[in-house]
C-alpha positions as CSV (number, residue, x, y, z in Angstrom):
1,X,118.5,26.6,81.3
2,X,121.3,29.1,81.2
3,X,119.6,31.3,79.6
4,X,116.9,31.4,82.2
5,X,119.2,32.1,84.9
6,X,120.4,35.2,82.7
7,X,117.0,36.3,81.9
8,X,114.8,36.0,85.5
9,X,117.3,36.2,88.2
10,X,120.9,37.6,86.8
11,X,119.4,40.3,84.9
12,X,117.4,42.0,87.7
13,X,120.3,42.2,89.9
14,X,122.9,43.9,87.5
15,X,119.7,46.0,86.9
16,X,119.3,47.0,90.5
17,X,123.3,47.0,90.6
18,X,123.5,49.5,87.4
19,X,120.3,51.3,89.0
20,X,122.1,51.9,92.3
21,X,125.5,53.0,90.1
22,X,123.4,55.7,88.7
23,X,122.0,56.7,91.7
24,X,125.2,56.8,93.6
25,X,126.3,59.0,90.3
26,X,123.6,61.8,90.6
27,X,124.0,62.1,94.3
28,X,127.9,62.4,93.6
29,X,127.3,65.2,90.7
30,X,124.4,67.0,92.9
31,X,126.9,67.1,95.5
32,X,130.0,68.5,93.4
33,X,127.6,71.2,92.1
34,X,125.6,72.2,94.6
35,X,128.4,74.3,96.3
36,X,129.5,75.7,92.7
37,X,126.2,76.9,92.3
38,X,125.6,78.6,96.4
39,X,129.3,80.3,94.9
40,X,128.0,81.6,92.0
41,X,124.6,82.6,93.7
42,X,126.9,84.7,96.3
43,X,129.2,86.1,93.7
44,X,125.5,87.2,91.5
45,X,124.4,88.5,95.0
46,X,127.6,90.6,95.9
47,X,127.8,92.3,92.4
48,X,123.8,93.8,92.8
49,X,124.9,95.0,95.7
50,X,127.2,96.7,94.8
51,X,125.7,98.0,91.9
52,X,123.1,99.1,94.5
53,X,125.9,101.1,96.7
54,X,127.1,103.3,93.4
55,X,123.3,103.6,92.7
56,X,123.0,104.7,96.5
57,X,126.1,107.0,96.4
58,X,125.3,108.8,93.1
59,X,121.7,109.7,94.4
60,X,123.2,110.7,98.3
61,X,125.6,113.2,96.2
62,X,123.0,114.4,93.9
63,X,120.6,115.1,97.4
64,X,123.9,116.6,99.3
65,X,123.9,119.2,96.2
66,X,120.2,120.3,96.8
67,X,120.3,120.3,100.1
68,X,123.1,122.9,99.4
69,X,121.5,124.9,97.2
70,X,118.4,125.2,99.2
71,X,120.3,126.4,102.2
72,X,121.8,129.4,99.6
73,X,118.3,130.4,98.4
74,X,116.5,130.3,102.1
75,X,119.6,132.5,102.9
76,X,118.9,135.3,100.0
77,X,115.3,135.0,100.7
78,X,115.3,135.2,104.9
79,X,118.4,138.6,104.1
80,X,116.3,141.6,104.6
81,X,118.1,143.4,102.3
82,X,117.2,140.2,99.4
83,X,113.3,141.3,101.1
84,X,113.7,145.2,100.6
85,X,115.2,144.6,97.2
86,X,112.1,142.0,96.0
87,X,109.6,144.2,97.7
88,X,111.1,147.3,95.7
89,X,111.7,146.2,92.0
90,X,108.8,143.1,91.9
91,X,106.2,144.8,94.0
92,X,106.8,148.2,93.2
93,X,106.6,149.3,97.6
94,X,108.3,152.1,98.1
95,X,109.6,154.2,101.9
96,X,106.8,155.8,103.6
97,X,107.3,159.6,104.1
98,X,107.9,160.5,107.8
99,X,104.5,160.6,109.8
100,X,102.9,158.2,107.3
101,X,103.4,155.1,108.8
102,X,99.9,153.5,111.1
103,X,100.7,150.8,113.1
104,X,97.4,148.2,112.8
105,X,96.6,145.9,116.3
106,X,94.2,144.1,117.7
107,X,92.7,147.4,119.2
108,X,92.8,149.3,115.9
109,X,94.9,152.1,114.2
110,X,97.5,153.7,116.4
């Protein structure tokens, strides 16, 4: 009859007893990693940022310089003399002689 008692009602207990261990024991694990993991996570996180920022700054820079070199070129091209001087050697104009210049309006030739 020992055995009986080992078999049908002993047995299921130190089974729910080693079940309930083993639960106890993931819960405990799932608890100890979880925050290593969030840690990691932030640390990933914090890096692409910052990779992001470099990114960010290189590009600003890069715009900063065109911006800058725009600003020169509107400034030759808006300089009447940069205007007389294209108008002269690209379009081949040239200074009207005294008495041949017509003003054009809306009203005709004056």
């Amino acid at each position: 009859m020992g055995s009986f008692w080992r078999r049908g009602i002993v047995a299921p207990r130190r089974r729910v007893t080693r079940l309930r261990e083993l639960v106890l024991l993931a819960a405990a694990l799932v608890c100890l990693a979880a925050p290593i993991l969030v840690v990691l996570w932030q640390r990933a996180e914090l890096l692409q940022s910052g990779y992001q920022i470099e990114r960010l700054r290189a590009e600003r820079a890069q715009l900063r310089e065109l911006v800058r070199k725009l600003r020169v070129e509107r400034a030759s091209l808006v300089s009447l003399a940069s205007v007389e001087k294209q108008a002269r050697e690209e379009l081949g104009l040239v200074t009207p002689p005294n008495g041949r210049v017509y003003f054009v309006g809306p009203e005709g030739v004056r």
